[in-house]
C-alpha positions, 0 to 999 in steps of 0.5 A: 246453440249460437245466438244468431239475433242481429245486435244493433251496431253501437251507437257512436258519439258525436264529435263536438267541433272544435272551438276553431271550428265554431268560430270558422262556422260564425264567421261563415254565416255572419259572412254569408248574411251580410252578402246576403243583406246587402243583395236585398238592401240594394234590390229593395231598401230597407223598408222593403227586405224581409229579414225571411229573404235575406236568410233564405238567400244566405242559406241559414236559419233567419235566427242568425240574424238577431243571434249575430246582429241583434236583427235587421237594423243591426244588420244594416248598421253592421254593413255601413261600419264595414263600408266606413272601413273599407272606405279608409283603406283607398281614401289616403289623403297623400293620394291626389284628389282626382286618384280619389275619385276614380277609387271610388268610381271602379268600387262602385262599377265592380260591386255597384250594390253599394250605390243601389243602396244608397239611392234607396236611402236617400229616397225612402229615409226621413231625414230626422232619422239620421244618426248624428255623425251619420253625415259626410265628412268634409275634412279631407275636402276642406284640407286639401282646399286650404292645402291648395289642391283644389279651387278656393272659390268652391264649397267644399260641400258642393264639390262632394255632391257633385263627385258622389252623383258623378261616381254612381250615375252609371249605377242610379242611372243606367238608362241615362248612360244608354241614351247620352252615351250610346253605350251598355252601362257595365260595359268596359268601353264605357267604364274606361271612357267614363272613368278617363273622363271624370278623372279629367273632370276632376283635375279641371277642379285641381290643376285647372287642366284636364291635360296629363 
């Protein structure tokens, strides 16, 4: 007589990925949490992100973050290390001053979570809490001063403060732009006559024109 029990279907092994695979995986995930982060970071500081936020919003489990970072404070230095390299692919020192600024002026108007950022470090962090070396750097200033580029009688120290508010006002004061401007903030008539007129302010620190 043929047996007629249904047998249940062998059960197949799972394929464990492939080193390439994992390692495609990690960066996927570091990836998609430092996109992640600096959504909350910029939103609301660092105090005020939850790293349960920054998980939901990367779509992976919050363990991630101390596997990959070491936690949440790793994962703000990890976006700061990141910034400091992509700031030394357009900051070249053979490019002119006011070049400069404007590079760092349509960085900040394609992706402004970076000044949003900043704006709340500067307000909600103590001073004494900040790494040595953590600072700007002067250098470039200095030596395009001493190389004549810009105008002796100024402190070097005074003309960055005075480019990086310049650079992300648009951004930490959008309201402003509406009532001084009469125009939307993100809005591409006013970023190309902003950017037009910075790098004509800029060049009255240089060449002591602002003509072409």
């Amino acid at each position: 007589m043929t047996d007629t029990t249904k047998r249940p279907a062998p059960k197949q092994s799972r394929r464990a990925p492939a080193p390439d695979e994992r390692t495609l995986d990690a960066e996927r995930s570091r990836r998609l949490l430092l996109d992640a982060a600096l959504d909350e970071f910029s939103a609301k500081g660092y105090a005020g992100a939850r790293v349960q936020d920054i998980a939901d919003r990367a779509g992976v489990n919050k363990q991630l973050i101390n596997y990959y970072f070491g936690g949440k404070e790793g994962l703000y230095r990890e976006l700061h290390r990141r910034w400091t390299e992509r700031e030394a692919e357009f900051n070249d020192p053979a490019v002119p001053f006011d070049e400069i600024v404007v590079r760092y002026l349509r960085h900040v108007l394609d992706d402004p979570r970076g000044a949003r950022l900043n704006a709340w470090r500067g307000l909600t962090e103590d001073l004494d809490d900040i790494p040595p070396g953590d600072g700007e750097d002067l250098s470039d200033i200095e030596r395009r001063q001493a190389a004549g580029e810009l105008a002796p009688e100024l402190d070097p120290a005074a003309i960055m403060f005075a480019v990086m508010a310049m650079v992300s006002a648009p951004v930490t004061k959008p309201l402003a732009v509406r009532h001084v401007f009469g125009m939307d903030p993100e809005s591409p008539e006013f970023q190309e006559h902003y950017t037009d007129q910075l790098r004509r302010i800029v060049r009255r620190l240089t060449t002591g024109s602002a003509d072409d």
